[in-house]
C-alpha positions as CSV (number, residue, x, y, z in Angstrom):
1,X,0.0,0.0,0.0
2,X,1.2,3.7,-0.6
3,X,1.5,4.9,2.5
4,X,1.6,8.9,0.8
5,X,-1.9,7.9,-0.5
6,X,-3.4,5.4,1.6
7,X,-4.3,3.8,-1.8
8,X,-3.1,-0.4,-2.3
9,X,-0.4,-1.1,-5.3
10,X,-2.0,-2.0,-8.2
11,X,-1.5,-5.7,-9.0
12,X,1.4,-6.3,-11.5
13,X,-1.1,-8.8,-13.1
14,X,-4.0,-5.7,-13.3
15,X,-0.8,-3.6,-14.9
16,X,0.1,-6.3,-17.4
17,X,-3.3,-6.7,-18.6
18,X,-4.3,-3.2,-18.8
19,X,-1.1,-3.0,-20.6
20,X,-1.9,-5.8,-23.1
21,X,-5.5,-4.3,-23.8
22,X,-4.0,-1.0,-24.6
23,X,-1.7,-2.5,-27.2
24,X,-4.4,-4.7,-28.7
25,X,-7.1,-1.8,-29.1
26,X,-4.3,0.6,-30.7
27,X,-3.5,-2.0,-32.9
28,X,-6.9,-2.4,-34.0
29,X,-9.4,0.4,-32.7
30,X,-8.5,2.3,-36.5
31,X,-9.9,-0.3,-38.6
32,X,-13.0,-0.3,-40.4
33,X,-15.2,-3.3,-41.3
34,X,-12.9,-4.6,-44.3
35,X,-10.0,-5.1,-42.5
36,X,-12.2,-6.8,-39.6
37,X,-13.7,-9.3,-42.0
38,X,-10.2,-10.0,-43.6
39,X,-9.2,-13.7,-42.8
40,X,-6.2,-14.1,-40.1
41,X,-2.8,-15.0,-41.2
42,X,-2.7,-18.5,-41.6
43,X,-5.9,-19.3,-40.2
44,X,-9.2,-19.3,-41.6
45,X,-11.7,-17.0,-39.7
46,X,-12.0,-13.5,-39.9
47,X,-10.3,-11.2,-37.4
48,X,-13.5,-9.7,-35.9
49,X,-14.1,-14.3,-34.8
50,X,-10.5,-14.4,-33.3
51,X,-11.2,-11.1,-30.8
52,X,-14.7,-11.9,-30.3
53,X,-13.5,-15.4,-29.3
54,X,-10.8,-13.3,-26.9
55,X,-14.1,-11.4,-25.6
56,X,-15.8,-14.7,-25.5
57,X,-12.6,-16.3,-23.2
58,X,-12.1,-13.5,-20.5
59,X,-15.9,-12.8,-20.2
60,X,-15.9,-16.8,-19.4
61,X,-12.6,-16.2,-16.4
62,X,-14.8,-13.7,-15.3
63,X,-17.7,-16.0,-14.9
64,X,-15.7,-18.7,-13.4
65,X,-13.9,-16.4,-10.9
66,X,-17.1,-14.8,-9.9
67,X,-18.4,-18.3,-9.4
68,X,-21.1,-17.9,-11.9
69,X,-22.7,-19.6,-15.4
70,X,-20.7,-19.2,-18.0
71,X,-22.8,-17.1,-20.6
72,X,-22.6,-16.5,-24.1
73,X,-21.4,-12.8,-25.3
74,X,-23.7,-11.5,-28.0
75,X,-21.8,-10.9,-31.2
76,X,-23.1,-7.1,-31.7
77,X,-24.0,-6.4,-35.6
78,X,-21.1,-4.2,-36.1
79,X,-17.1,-5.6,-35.8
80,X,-15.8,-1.3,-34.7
81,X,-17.3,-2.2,-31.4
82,X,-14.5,-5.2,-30.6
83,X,-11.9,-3.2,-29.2
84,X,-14.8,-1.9,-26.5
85,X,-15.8,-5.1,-25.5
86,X,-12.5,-6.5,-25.2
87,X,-11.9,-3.3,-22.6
88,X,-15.3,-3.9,-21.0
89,X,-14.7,-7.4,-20.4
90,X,-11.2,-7.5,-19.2
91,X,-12.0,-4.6,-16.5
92,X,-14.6,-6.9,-15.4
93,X,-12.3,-9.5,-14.7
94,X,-9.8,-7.2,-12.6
95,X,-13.0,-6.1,-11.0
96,X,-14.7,-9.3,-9.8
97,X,-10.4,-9.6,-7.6
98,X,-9.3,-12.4,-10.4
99,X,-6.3,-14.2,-8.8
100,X,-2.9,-13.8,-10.3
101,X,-3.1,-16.9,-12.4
102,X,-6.6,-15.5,-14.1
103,X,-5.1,-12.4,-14.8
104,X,-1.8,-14.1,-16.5
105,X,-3.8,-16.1,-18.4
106,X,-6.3,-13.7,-19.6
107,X,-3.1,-11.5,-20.8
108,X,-1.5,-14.2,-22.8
109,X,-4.8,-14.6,-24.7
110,X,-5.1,-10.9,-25.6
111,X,-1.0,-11.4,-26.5
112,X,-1.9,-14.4,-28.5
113,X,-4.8,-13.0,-30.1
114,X,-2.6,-9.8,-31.0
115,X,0.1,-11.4,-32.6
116,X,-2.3,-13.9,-34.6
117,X,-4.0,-10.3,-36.0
């Protein structure tokens, strides 16, 4: 705790996956809807699947941290709104006190999921 502000240290897990957010959604928060649709490189869905899968995978941490059902995350008519669910979603898991592990695992998938864009 900061003893100046009375205020705990942030978690370095929190900082790491605030971090990787930040790099994802500058990567992609430009793009419009063709460059959403394209496919992956090397795979064989479109980009807008892959991070709605990410949204899909931390939304479900949450759920299981939280202790409760696993629900699905509506995929929302238009692909600009990604990089605002992937936000919403991972503050929610920082949110509901994810353990260490959670959090680790939750940035390797947004890492992942960057690097596969």
């Amino acid at each position: 705790m900061s003893a100046a502000q009375g205020v705990p240290d942030p978690d370095p897990a929190d900082t790491d996956l605030d971090r990787a957010v930040d790099l994802l959604v500058r990567q992609v928060g430009h793009w419009q809807q063709p460059r959403w649709a394209a496919t992956t490189a090397g795979g064989n869905v479109s980009r807008a699947d892959l991070v709605h899968r990410l949204v899909q995978e931390i939304a479900n941490l949450t759920a299981d941290v939280e202790g409760r059902p696993r629900r699905t995350v509506p995929r929302l008519d238009n692909d600009l709104v990604l990089p605002d669910q992937v936000r919403v979603v991972a503050a929610d898991l920082v949110a509901a006190g994810a353990p260490t592990a959670a959090l680790a695992h939750a940035t390797g998938q947004v890492t992942a999921t960057r690097q596969t864009l």
